[in-house]
C-alpha positions as CSV (number, residue, x, y, z in Angstrom):
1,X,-28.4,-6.2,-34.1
2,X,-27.6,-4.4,-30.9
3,X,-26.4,-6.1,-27.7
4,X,-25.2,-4.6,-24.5
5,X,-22.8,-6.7,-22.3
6,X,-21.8,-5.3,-18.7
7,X,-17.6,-4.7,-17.7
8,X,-15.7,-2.5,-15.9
9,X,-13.0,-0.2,-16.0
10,X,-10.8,1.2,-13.5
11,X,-10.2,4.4,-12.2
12,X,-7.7,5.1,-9.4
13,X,-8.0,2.0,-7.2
14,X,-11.7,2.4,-7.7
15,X,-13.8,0.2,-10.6
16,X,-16.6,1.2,-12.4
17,X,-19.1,-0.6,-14.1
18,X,-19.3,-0.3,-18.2
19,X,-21.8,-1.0,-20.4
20,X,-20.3,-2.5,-23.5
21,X,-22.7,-1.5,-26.5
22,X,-22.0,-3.5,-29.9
23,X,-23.9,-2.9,-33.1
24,X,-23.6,-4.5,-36.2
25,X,-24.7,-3.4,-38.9
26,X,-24.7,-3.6,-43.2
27,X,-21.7,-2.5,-45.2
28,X,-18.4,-2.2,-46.2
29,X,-16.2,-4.0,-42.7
30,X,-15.3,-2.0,-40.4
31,X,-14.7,-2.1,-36.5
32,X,-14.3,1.1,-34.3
33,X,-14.4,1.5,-30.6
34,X,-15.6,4.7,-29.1
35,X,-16.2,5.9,-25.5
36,X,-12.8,7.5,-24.8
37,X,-10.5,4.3,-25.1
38,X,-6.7,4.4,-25.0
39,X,-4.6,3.2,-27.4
40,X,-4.5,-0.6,-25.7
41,X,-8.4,-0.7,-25.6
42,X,-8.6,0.3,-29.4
43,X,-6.3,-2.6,-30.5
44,X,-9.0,-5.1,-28.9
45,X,-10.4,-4.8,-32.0
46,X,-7.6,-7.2,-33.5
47,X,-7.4,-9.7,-30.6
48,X,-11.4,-10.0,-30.3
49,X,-11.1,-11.1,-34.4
50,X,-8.0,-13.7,-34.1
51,X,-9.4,-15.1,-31.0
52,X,-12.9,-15.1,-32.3
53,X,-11.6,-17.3,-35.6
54,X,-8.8,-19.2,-33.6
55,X,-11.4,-20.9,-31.6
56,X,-14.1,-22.0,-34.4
57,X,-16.7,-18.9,-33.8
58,X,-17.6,-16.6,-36.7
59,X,-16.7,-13.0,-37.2
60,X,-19.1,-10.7,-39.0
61,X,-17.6,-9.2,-42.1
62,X,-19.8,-6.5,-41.3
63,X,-19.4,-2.7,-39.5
64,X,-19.5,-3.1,-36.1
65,X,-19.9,-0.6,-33.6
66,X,-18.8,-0.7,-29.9
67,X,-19.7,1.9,-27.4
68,X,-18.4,2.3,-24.3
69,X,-20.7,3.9,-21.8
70,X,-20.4,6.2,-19.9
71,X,-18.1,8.1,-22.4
72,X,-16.7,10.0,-19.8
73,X,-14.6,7.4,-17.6
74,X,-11.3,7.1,-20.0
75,X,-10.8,3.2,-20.4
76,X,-7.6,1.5,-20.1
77,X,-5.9,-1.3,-20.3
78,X,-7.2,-4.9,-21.7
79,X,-9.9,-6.1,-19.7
80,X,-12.5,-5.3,-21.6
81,X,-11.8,-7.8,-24.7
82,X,-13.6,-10.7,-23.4
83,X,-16.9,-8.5,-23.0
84,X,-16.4,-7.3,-26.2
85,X,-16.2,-10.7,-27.9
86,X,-19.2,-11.4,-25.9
87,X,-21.2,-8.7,-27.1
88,X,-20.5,-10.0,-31.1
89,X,-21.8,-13.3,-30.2
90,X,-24.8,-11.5,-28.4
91,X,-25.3,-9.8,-31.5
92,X,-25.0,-12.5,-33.8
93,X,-27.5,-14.5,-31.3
94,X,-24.8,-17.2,-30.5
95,X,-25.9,-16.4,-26.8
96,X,-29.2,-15.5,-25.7
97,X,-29.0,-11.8,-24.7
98,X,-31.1,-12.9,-21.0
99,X,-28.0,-15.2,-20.2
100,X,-25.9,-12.0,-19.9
101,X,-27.7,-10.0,-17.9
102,X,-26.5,-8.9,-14.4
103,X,-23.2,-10.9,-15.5
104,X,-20.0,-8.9,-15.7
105,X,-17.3,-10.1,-18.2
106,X,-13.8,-9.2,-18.1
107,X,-9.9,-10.3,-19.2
108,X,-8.1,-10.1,-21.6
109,X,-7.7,-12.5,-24.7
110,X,-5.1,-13.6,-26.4
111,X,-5.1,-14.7,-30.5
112,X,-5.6,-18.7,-29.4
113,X,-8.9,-17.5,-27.3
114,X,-7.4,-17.9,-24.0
115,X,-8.2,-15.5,-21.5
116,X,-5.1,-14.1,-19.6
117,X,-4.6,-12.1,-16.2
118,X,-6.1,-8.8,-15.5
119,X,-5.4,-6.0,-12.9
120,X,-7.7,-4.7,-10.4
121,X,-9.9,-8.2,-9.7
122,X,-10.3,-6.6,-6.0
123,X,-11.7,-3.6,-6.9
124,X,-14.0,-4.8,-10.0
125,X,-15.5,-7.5,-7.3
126,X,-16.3,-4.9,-5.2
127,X,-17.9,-2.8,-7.5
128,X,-20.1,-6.1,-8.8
129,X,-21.3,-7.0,-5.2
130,X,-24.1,-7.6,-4.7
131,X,-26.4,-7.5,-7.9
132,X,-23.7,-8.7,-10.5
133,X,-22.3,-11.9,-10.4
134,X,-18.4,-11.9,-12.2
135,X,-16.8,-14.0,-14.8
136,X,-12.8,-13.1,-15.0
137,X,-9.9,-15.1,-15.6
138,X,-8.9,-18.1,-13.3
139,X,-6.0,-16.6,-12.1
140,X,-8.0,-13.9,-10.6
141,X,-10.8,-15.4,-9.1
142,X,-9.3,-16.2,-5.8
143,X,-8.7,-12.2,-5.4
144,X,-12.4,-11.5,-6.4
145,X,-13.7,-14.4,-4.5
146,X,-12.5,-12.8,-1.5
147,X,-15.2,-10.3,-1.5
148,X,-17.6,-11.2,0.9
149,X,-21.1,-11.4,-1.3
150,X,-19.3,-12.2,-4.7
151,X,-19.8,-14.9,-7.1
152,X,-16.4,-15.4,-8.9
153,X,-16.5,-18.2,-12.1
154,X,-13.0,-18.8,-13.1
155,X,-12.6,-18.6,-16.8
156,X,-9.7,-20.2,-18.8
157,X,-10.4,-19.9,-22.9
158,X,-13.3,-18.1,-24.8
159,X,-15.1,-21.2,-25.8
160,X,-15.5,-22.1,-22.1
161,X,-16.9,-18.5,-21.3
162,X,-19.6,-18.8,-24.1
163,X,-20.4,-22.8,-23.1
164,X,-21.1,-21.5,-19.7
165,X,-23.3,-18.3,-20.8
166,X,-25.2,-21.1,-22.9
167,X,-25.3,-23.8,-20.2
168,X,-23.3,-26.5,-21.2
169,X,-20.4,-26.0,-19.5
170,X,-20.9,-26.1,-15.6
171,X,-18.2,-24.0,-13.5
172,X,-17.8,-23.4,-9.8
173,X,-17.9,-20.4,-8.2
174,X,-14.1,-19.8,-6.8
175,X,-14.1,-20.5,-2.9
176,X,-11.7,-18.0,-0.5
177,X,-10.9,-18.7,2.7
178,X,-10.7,-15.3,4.2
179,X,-10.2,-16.9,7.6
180,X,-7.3,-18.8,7.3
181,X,-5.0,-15.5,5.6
182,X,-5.5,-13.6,8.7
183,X,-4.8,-16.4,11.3
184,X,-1.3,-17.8,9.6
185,X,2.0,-16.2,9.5
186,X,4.5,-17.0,7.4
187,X,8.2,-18.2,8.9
188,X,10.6,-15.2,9.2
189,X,14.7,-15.4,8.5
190,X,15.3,-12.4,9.8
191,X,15.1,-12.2,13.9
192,X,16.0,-9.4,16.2
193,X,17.6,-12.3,18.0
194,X,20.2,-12.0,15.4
195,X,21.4,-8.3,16.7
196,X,23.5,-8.0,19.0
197,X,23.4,-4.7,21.4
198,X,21.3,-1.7,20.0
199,X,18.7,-2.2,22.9
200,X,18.1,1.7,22.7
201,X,17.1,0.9,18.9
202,X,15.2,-1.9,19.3
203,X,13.3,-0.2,22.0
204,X,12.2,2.7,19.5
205,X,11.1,0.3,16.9
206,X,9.1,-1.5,19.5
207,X,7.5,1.6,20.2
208,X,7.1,2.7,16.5
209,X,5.7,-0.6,15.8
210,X,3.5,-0.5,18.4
211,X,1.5,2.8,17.6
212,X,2.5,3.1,13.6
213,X,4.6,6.2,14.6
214,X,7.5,6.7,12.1
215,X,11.5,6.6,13.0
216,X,14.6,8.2,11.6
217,X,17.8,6.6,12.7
218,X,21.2,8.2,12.6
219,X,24.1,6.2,13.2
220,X,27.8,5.8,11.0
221,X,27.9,3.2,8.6
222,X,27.7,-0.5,9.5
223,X,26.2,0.1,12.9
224,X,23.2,-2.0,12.0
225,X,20.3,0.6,10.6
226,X,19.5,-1.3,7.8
227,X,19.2,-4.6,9.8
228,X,17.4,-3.2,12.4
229,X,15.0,-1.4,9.5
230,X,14.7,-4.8,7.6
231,X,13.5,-6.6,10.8
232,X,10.8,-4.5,11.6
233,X,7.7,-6.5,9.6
234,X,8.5,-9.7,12.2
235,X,7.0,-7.8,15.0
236,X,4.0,-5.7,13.1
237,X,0.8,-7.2,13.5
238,X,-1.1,-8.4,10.9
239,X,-3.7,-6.2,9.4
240,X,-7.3,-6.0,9.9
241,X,-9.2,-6.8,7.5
242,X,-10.7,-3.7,6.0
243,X,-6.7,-2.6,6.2
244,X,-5.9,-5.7,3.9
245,X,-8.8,-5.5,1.8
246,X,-7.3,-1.6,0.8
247,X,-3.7,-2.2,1.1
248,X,-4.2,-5.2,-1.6
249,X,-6.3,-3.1,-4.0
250,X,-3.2,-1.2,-4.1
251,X,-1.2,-3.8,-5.3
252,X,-3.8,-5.2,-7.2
253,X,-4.3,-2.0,-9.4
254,X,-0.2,-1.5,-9.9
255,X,-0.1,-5.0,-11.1
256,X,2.0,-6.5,-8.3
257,X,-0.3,-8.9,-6.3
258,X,1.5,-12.4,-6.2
259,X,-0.2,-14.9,-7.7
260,X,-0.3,-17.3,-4.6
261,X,-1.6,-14.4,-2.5
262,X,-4.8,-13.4,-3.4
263,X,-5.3,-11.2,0.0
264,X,-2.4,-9.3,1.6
265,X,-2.4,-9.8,5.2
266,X,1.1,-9.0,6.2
267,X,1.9,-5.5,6.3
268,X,3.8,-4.4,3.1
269,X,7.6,-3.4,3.4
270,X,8.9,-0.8,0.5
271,X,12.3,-0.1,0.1
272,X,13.3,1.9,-3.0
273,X,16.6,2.8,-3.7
274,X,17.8,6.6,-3.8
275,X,17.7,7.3,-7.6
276,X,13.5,6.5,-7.3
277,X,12.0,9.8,-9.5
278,X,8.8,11.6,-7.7
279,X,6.5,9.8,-9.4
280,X,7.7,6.6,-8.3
281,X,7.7,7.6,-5.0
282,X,4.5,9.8,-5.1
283,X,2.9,8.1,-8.1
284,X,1.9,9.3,-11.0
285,X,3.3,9.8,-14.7
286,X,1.7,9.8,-17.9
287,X,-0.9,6.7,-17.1
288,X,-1.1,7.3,-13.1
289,X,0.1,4.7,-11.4
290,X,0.5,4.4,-7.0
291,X,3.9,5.2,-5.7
292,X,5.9,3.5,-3.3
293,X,4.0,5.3,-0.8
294,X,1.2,3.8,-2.0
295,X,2.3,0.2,-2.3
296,X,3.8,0.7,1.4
297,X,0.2,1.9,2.7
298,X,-0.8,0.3,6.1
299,X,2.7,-0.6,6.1
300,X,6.6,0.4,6.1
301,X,8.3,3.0,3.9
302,X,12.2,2.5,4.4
303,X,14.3,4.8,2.6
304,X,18.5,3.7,3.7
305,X,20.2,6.7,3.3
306,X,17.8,9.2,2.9
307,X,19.7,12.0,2.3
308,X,20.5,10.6,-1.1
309,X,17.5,11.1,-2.1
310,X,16.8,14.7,-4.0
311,X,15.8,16.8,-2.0
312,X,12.1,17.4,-4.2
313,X,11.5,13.6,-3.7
314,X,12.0,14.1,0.1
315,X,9.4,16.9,0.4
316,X,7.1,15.2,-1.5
317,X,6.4,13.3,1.5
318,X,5.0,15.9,3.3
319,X,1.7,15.7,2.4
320,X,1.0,11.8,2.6
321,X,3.1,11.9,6.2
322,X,0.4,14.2,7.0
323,X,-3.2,13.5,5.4
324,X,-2.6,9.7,4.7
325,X,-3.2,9.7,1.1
326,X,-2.0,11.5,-2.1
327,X,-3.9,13.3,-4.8
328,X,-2.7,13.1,-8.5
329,X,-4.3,16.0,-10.6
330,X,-4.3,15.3,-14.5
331,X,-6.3,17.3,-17.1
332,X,-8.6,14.7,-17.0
333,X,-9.3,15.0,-13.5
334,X,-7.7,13.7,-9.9
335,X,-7.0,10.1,-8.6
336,X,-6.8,9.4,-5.0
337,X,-4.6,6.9,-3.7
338,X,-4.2,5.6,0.0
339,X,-0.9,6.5,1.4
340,X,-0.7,5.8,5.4
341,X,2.5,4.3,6.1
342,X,5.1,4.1,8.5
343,X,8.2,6.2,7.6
344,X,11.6,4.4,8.8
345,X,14.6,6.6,7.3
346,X,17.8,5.8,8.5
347,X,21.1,8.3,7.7
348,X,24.6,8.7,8.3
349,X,25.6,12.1,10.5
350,X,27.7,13.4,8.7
351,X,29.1,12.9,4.5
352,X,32.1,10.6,5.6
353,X,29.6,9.1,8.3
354,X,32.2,9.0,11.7
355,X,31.0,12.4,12.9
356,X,30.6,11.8,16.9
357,X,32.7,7.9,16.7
358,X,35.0,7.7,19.4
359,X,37.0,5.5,16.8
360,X,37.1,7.1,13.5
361,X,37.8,10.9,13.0
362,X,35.6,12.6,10.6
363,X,37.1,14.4,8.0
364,X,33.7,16.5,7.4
365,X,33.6,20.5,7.9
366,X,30.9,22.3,9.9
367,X,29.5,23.4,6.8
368,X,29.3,19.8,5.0
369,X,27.4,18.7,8.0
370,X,25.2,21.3,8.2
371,X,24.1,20.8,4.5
372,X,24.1,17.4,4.8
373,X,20.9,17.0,7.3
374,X,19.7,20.5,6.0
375,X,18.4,17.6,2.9
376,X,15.6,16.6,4.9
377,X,14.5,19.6,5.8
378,X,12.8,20.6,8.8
379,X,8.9,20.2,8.0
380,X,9.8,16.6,7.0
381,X,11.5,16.1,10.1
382,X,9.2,17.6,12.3
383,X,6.1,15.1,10.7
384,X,9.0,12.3,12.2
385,X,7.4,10.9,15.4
386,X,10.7,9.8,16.7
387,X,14.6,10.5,16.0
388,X,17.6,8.0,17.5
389,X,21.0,7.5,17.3
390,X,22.5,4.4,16.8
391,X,26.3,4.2,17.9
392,X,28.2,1.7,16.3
393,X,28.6,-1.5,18.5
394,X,31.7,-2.7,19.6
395,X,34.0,-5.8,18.6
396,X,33.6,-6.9,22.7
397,X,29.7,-6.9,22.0
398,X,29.6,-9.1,19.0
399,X,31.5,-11.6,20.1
400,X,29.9,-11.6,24.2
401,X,28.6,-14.6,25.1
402,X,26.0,-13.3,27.3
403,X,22.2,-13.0,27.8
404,X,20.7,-14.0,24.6
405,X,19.2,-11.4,22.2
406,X,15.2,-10.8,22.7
407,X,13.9,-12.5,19.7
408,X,11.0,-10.8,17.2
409,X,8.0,-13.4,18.9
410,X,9.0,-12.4,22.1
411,X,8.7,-8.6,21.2
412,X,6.0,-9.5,18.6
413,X,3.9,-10.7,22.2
414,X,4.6,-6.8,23.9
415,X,3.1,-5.4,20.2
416,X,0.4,-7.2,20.0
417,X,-0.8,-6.3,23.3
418,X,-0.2,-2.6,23.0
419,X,-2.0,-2.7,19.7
420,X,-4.5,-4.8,21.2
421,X,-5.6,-1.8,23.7
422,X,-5.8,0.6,20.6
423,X,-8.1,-1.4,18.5
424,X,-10.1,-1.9,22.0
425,X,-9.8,2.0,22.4
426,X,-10.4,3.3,19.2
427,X,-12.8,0.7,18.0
428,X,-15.9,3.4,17.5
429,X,-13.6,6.0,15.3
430,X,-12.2,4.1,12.4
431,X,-8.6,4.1,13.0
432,X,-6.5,1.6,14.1
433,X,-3.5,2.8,16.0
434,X,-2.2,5.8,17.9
435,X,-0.4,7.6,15.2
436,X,-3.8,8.0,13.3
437,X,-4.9,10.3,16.4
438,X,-6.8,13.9,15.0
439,X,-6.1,16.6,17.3
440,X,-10.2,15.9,18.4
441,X,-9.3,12.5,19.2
442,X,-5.8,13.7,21.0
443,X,-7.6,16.1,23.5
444,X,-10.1,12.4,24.5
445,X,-7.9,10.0,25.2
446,X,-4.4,11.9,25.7
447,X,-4.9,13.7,28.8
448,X,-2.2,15.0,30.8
449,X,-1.3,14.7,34.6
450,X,-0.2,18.3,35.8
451,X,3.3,17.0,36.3
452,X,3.5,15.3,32.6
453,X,2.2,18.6,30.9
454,X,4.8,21.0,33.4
455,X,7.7,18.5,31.8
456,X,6.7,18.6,28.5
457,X,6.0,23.0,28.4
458,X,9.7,23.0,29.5
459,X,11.2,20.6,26.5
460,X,9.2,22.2,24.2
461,X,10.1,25.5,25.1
462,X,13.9,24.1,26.1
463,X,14.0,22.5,22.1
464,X,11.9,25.2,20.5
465,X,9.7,22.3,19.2
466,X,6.4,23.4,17.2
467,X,2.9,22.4,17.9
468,X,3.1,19.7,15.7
469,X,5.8,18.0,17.7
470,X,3.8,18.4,20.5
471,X,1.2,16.4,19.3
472,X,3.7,13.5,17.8
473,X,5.4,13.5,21.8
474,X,1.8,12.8,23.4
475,X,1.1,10.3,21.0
476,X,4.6,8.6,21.5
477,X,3.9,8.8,25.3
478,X,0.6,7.4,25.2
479,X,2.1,4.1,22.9
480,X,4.7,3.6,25.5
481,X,1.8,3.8,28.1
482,X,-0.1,0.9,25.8
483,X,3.2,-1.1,25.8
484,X,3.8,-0.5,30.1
485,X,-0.4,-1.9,30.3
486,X,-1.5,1.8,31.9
487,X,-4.6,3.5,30.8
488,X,-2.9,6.9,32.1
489,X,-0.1,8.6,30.2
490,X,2.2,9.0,33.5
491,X,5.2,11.1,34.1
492,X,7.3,8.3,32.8
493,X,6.0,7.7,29.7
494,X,6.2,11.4,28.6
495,X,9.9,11.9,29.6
496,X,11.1,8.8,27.7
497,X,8.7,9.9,24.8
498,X,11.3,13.2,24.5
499,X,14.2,11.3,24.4
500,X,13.2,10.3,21.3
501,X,13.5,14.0,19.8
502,X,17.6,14.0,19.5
503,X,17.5,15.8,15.8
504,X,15.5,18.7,18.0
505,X,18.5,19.8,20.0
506,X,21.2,21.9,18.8
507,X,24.7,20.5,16.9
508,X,27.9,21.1,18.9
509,X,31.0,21.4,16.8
């Protein structure tokens, strides 16, 4: 008998529908899976039989046939066992084939018939909305249920999936309060209250966190790059929610959703250390997978030390810096992957790091230093918004006893507001923050008072900067005129918006 049961598979962060196809027919036993599966999907064949016998139903001795359509989506992974057990008991008229229609079944199963965790519940709920209802394993029917439009039944074993396609096992669709993930904010440790000095920095983070502009930060060791860099997240704002809805897909699809989070609200940080290959910063290798600059999308990408990192790693940022996602090409055809991040690289200036300290001599040559920044070279530092230096602070500093520290809520309040202005501002062209501007959208709503654009021709003709710099100071200057409450980019905001360019002028030695 033939029986067609409906799953999905996964392609990218994108899901797909399947149609499951099993025939069984007469003679000798036999079980094959075609349809382009990988090597995980074939071996389904011996988990559907032990979990199938383990939990009291029968398994043909027969040759069975399952098809996966269409045959030219590759299927990975496990998920589809639990539609493929489904189809047998179709087929062997254990469940009526009408109480499987527009139902789609997926997890995996293990030999004892329970039904474990799958990848990718975000992006197969999506794809069921709003004609299919889903049946999936408990743990992920929070992450499905938070699809508005999609009926999620939490499944823990096989024999309560069939009692429930039969009708005598009642289950509740799972419940997500989408409401409550974007309204609560978890306590922070770490506090910018905590740093004492760097106003300079702090100001430039404020700013970067403010429009989404990224920041490189040079300063000798132990003059507080890292903390500052770590800090950043307490004064983001949360994300809206088509930004969560994406940026968890991500981490759905790579496997790295926590349990007890079933919707990422709070802008993801990444920080990969400097021995990370391309494609774990890019994403790819033999089964494509995201990158860190994937996982880190609507969020922060910190790379401490980032001339460490070889040199074909660095450049491979380019392209995402610039188009917001990256494109994997395979034989079998390209994945897209989101990849819109905020770029935080922090470095030393010089090998030893004490080039420039008033109280350590640096023992580098000329030549070392030059080489040394030459490793992020000077597309990737042009597609940096803004470049700082951060002296070290001083023993007198640490221990002063004075005004205390502006802490992250209080600078959290100045971000919010700025960022408030953008959404207000940019809510007709699908972006969310100044460093999305498109030149189109630059020329609208960055407009230049003669006096602004007469400074700016000189600096950019002063620093030799390219056209592309041009465009990252006006969008600078018009996220400091978000954070000073003006609707004009003034004089002011365009000066202190160059400031932030100190990699642009030339090295004295």
């Amino acid at each position: 008998m033939l029986a067609k049961v409906l799953s999905a598979a996964l392609v990218g962060i994108d899901a797909h529908l399947i149609d499951v196809e099993v025939d069984i027919a007469g003679g000798l036993p036999q079980f094959s899976v075609v349809g382009l599966p990988d090597a995980i999907v074939r071996e389904s064949r011996d988990r559907v039989r032990s979990a199938l016998k383990n939990t009291g139903f029968h398994f043909p001795a027969k040759k069975i046939t399952v098809n996966l359509a269409p045959a030219g989506i590759k299927k990975e992974g496990a998920g589809l066992d639990l539609a493929i057990a489904i189809g047998i008991l179709v087929a062997e008229e254990v469940i009526p084939s009408k109480n499987v229609q527009n139902r789609v079944c997926i997890g995996e199963l293990s030999l004892d018939g329970h039904i474990k965790a799958i990848t990718g519940a975000l992006s197969i709920g999506i794809a069921c909305r709003p004609n299919h209802s889903l049946l999936l394993p408990a743990q992920n029917s929070l992450e499905a249920a938070v699809v508005q439009g999609m009926t999620a039944y939490p499944l823990h074993t096989l024999p309560e999936a069939v009692g429930f396609l039969n009708g005598t096992v009642s289950l509740e669709p799972a419940h997500a309060d989408r409401d409550r993930f974007f309204t609560t904010r978890p306590v922070e440790d770490d506090d910018y209250g905590d740093v004492k000095g760097q106003d300079h920095a702090k100001r430039a983070l404020e700013i970067a966190a403010a429009g989404g502009h990224n920041l490189l930060m040079v300063g000798p060791p132990g003059s507080g790059k890292t903390m500052l860099a770590k800090r950043l997240p307490t004064i983001l704002p949360l994300m809206e929610p088509d930004e969560a809805i994406e940026t968890t897909r991500v981490h759905s699809v790579s496997g790295q959703l926590p349990a007890n989070h079933p919707l990422l609200t709070i802008r993801p940080f990444r920080a990969p250390h400097h021995s990370i290959s391309d494609a774990g910063l890019i994403g790819g290798g033999t089964v494509p997978r995201p990158g860190e600059v994937s996982l880190a999308h609507n969020g922060v990408l910190f790379l401490d030390e980032s001339p460490e990192f070889r040199r074909p790693v660095l450049d491979g940022l380019r392209q995402p810096l610039e188009d917001g996602y990256v494109i994997l090409t395979r034989a079998s055809g390209s994945l897209r992957y989101p990849a819109r991040f905020m770029l935080i690289a922090a470095m030393n200036p010089c090998p030893c790091g004490y080039y420039g300290d008033r109280t350590r001599e640096c023992v580098c040559s000329p030549q070392q230093i030059r080489r040394y920044r030459a490793k992020l070279s000077g597309p990737l530092q042009d597609r940096i918004d803004m470049h700082i230096e951060v002296p070290p602070v001083s023993v007198r500093d640490l221990h002063d006893h004075g005004p205390v520290p502006e802490s992250s809520a209080m600078i959290r309040s100045r971000v919010l507001e700025a960022h408030d202005r953008q959404r207000h501002r940019y809510r007709q062209d699908g972006i969310h923050s100044n460093a999305q501007l498109k030149p189109r959208l630059l020329k609208r709503y960055c407009g230049l008072e003669t006096p602004a654009q007469e400074l700016l021709e000189q600096a950019l003709t002063k620093l030799g900067l390219s056209a592309r710099a041009h465009g990252r100071i006006v969008r600078v200057a018009r996220t400091i005129a978000d954070l000073a409450g003006s609707d004009k980019i003034e004089l002011l905001h365009v000066a202190e918006a160059i400031q932030y360019r100190s990699l642009d002028r030339r090295m004295e030695f």
